[in-house]
C-alpha positions as CSV (number, residue, x, y, z in Angstrom):
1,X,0.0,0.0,0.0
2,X,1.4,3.4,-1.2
3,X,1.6,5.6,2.0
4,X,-0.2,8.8,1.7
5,X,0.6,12.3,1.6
6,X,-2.7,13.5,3.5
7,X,-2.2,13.4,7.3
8,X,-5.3,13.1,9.7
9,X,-5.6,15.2,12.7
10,X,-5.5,13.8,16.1
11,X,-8.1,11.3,16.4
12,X,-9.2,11.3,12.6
13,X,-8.8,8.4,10.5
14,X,-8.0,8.1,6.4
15,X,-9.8,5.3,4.6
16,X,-9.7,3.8,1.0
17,X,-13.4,2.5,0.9
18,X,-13.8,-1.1,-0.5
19,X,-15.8,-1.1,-3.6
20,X,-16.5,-4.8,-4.1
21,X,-19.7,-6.3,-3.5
22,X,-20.9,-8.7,-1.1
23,X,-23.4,-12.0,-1.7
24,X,-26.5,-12.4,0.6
25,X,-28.6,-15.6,-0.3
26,X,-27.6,-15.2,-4.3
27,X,-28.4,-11.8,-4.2
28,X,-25.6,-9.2,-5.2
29,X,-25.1,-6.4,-2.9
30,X,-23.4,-3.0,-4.2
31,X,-20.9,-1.9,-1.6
32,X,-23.0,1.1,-1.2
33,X,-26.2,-0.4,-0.8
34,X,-25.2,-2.2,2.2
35,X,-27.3,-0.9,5.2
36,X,-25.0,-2.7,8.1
37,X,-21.8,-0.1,6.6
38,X,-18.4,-0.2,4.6
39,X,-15.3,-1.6,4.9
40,X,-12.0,0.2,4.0
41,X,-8.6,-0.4,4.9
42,X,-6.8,2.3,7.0
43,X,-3.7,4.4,5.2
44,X,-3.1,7.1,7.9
45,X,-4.3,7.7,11.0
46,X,-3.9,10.7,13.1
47,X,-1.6,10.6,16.8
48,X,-4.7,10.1,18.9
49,X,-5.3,7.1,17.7
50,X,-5.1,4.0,19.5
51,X,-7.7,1.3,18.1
52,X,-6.3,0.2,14.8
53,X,-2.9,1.3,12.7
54,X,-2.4,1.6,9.3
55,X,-3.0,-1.5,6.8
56,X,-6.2,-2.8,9.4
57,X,-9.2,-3.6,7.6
58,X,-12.3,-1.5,9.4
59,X,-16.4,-1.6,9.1
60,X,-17.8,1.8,9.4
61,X,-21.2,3.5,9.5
62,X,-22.8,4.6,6.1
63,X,-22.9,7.9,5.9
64,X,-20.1,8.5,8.4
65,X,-17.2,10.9,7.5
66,X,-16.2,13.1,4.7
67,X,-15.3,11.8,1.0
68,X,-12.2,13.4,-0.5
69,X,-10.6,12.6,-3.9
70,X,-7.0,13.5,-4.0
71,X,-4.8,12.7,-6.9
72,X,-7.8,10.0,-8.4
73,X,-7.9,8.5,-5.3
74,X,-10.8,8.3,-3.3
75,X,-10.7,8.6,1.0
76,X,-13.2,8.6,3.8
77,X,-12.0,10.4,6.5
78,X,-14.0,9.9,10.2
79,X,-13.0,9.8,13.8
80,X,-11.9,6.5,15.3
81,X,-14.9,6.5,17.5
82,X,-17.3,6.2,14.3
83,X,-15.4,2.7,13.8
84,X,-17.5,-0.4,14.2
85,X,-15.0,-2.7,14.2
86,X,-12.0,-4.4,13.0
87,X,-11.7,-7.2,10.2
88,X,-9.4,-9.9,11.9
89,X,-7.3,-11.7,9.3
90,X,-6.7,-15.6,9.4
């Protein structure tokens, strides 16, 4: 993962937002359809925070954040609070 040249402030969080889509029962589900939230993987995170470091896959709220495109490149940024969780990999 390329590192970033947008810093977040203290206990902000920068996200790349996955775009695939999920499979419930044979139905396809667009990423942004979902109504349980998104999963990204963190790329910078801010000194404040404590929860998750760069590289962690996260699920956050819908609607949650600001979207910003830099250099074709699209972010979420959000406070660590508005996390739901981590993704644990095997």
């Amino acid at each position: 993962m390329a590192k970033t040249k947008i810093k977040p402030g203290f206990h902000r969080l920068l996200i790349i937002p996955h775009d695939k889509q999920t499979e419930k029962n044979g139905v396809i589900i667009p990423a942004q359809s979902r109504d349980w939230g998104q999963i990204g993987v963190v790329t910078a995170i801010g000194d404040g925070v404590t929860f998750c470091k760069e590289g962690d896959t996260v699920i956050y709220g819908n609607y949650l954040g600001i979207e910003i495109t830099y250099e074709g490149q699209v972010y979420i940024m959000l406070y660590d609070r508005e996390l739901y969780g981590l993704v644990e990999k095997d």
